[in-house]
C-alpha positions in Angstrom: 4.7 -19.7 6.0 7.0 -18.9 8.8 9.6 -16.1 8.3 13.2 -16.5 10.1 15.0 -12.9 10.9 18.3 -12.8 12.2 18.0 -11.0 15.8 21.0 -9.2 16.4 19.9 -7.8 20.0 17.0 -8.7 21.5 17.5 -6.3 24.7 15.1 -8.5 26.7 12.5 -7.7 24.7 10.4 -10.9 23.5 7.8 -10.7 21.2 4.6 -12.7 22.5 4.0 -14.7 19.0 7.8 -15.2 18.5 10.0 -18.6 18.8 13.7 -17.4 19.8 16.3 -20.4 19.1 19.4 -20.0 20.8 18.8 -15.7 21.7 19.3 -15.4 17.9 17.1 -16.2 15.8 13.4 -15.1 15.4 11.1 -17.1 13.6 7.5 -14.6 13.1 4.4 -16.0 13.4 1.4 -15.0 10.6 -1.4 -13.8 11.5 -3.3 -17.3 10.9 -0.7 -19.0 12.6 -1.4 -16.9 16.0 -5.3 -16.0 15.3 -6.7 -19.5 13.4 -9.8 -19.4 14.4 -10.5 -15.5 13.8 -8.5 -16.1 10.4 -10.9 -18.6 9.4 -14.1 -16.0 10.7 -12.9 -13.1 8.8 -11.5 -15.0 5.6 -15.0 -17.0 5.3 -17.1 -14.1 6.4 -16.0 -10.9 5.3 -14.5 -11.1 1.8 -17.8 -10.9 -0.1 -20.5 -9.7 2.6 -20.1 -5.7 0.3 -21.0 -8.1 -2.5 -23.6 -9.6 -0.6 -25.1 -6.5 0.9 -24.5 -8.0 4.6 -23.6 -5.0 7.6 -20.7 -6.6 9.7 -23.3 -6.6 12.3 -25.3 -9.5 10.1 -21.6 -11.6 9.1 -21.3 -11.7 13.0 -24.9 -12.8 13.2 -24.4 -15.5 10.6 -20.9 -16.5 11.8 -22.8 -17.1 15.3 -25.8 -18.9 13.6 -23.2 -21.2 11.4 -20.7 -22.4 14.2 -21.0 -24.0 17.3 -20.3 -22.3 20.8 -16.9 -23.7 20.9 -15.6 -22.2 17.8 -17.2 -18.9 19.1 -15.6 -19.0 22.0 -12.1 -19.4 20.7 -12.5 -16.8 17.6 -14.0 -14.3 20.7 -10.7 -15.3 23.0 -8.4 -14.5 20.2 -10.2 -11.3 19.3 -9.3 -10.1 22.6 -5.7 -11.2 22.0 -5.5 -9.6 18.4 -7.0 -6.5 19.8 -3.9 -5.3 21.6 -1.4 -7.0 18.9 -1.2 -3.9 16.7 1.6 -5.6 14.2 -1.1 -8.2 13.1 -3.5 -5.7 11.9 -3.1 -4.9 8.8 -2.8 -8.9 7.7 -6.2 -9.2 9.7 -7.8 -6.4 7.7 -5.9 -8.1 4.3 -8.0 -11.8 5.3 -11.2 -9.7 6.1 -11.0 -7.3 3.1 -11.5 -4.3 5.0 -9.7 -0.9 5.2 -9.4 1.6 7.8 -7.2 4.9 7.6 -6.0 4.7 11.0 -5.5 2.7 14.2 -7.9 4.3 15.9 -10.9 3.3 13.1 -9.2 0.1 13.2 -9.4 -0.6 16.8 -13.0 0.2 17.0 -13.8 -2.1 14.4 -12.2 -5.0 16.3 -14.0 -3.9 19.0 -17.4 -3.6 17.4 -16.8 -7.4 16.6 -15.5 -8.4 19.5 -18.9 -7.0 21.1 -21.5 -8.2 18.5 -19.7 -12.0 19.2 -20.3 -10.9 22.6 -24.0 -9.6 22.3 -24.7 -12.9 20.2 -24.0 -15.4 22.4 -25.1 -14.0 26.0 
C-alpha cells in the first residue's frame, strides 16, 4: 500500500525511498516495498522460530541452507541499506516479530544478522 502525504516544504531535503511528483507530493514507500527480499526473510523466518525453539543464529542458518546465493545476496545488500534507514524499523521488527526497547538493541540485532548472512556464505 503506498501512502500519499501532502509536502508542504521540502527544504531540499529528499527522502531516499520517496517518489516527489511535482515538489509536492510524497508518496512513502513500505518497508516491503523498499526491503522485498529482507521482508520476505524476516516474514518467513522469524514469526514462529520462539515457537520453534530456533536462536536467530539457526533462522539465518536455515534461511542460508533454503535459498540460493542470489536471494542471499540481495536480502544481505538490503540489510546494509535498512541498517542506516532508522524510520523502517519498527515495520521490520513488526514482519520479524521481534521487539527491542531501543535503537541501540535494535541496531545490533540488524547487525548480528547482517553478519551471521555474512559468516554463512563466506
Amino acid at each position: 500500500m503506498l501512502t500519499i502525504h501532502f509536502v508542504e516544504h521540502l527544504n531540499n531535503t529528499k527522502h531516499p525511498y520517496s517518489i516527489y511528483l511535482n515538489s509536492a507530493f510524497l508518496i512513502h514507500m513500505t518497508f516491503e516495498q523498499k526491503y522485498p527480499f529482507t521482508f520476505q526473510f524476516f516474514a518467513s523466518y522469524f514469526p514462529e522460530a520462539d515457537l520453534d525453539g530456533l536462536t536467530d543464529q539457526e533462522v539465518v542458518h536455515q534461511f542460508t541452507q533454503q535459498n540460493p546465493p542470489e536471494v542471499i545476496q540481495q536480502t544481505l545488500d538490503e540489510l546494509h541499506l535498512l541498517i542506516n534507514d532508522n524510520s523502517s524499523w519498527p515495520e521490520a521488527l513488526s514482519t520479524a516479530n521481534r521487539y527491542f526497547p531501543n535503537n541501540s538493541e535494535i541496531q545490533s540485532w540488524l547487525e548480528m544478522i547482517k553478519n551471521q548472512l555474512i559468516e554463512r556464505t563466506s
